[in-house]
N, C-alpha and C positions, 0 to 999 in steps of 0.2 A: 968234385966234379966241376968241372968250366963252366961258367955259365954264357955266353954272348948276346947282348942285348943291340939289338937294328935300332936306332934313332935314325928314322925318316928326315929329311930336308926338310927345315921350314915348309918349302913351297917345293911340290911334287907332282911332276906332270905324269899320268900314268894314259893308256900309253906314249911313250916320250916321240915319236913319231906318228906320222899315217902314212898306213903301205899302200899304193895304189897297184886294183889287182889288171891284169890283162879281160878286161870284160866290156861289153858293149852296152850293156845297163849302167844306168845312175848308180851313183855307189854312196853310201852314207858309212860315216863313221863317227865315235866318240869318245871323247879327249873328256879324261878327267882334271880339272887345275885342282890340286887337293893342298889345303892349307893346315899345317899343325900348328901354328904354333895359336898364339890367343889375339893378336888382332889382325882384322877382316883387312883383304886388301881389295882395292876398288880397280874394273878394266875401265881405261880412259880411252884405249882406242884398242881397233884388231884390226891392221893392216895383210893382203894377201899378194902373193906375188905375182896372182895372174886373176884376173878379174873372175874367171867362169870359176874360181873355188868360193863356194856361198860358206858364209856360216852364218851360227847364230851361239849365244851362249843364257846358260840360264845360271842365275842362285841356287847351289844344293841348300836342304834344309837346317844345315849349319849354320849358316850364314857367313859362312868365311870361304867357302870352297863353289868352283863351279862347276858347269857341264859345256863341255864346247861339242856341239854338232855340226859332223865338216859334208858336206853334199857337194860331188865331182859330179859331173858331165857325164851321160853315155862318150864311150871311148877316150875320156880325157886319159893322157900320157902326161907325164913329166919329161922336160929336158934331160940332160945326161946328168946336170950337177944338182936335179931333184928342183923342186918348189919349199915355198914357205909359209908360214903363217907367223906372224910376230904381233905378238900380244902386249900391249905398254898399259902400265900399270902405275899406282901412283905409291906403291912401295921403293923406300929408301934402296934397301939389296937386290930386289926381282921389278928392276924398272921394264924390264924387256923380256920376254920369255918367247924364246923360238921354237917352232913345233915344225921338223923338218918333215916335206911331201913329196915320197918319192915311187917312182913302177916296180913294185914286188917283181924282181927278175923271175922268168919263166921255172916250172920245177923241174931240174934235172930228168931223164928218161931213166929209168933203170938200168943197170950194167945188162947188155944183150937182147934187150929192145929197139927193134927195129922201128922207124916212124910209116905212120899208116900210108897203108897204098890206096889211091884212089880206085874205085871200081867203076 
């Protein structure tokens, strides 16, 4: 019987984007930076493509991995080519880690659904 074995990336952004919804509330999201292999790597800086995306990041209790917390704007949009978050870091191979932020396109209507009538 086959066996297959997943060896994760060194350095694993889960999830590898943030979908921004069509909503008029604040929206919060969280980015894992998950580290496997054995040494910690240090954020040096978190640069953002547009100033109204806050973050913050904390140390998981590994001490090698973190937690990135992304907080948009009521009714923040993306442009068409989406936002970014770029994380620089002081590791040799993941000097830069980009976290692409982009508008979760609308959900399709169902086949044969009509859009509401106003009353």
């Amino acid at each position: 019987m086959p066996v297959k074995l997943y060896m994760p990336p060194r350095i694993e952004v889960k999830p590898s984007n943030v979908l921004v919804s069509a909503s008029s509330a604040i929206q919060q999201a969280s980015v894992s930076i998950v580290n496997s292999g054995e040494t910690a790597i240090n954020i040096l800086e978190i640069k953002k493509s547009r100033p109204e995306i806050q973050t913050q990041f904390y140390p998981e209790p590994d001490g090698r991995s973190y937690k990135l917390q992304v907080t948009l704007p009521a009714g923040f949009r993306t442009p068409m080519e989406g936002d970014r978050i770029t994380i620089r870091t002081d590791d040799e191979d993941y000097q830069e880690i980009v976290i692409p932020v982009r508008t979760n396109p609308a959900a399709p209507r169902p086949l044969g659904m009509a859009p509401a009538r106003p009353r």
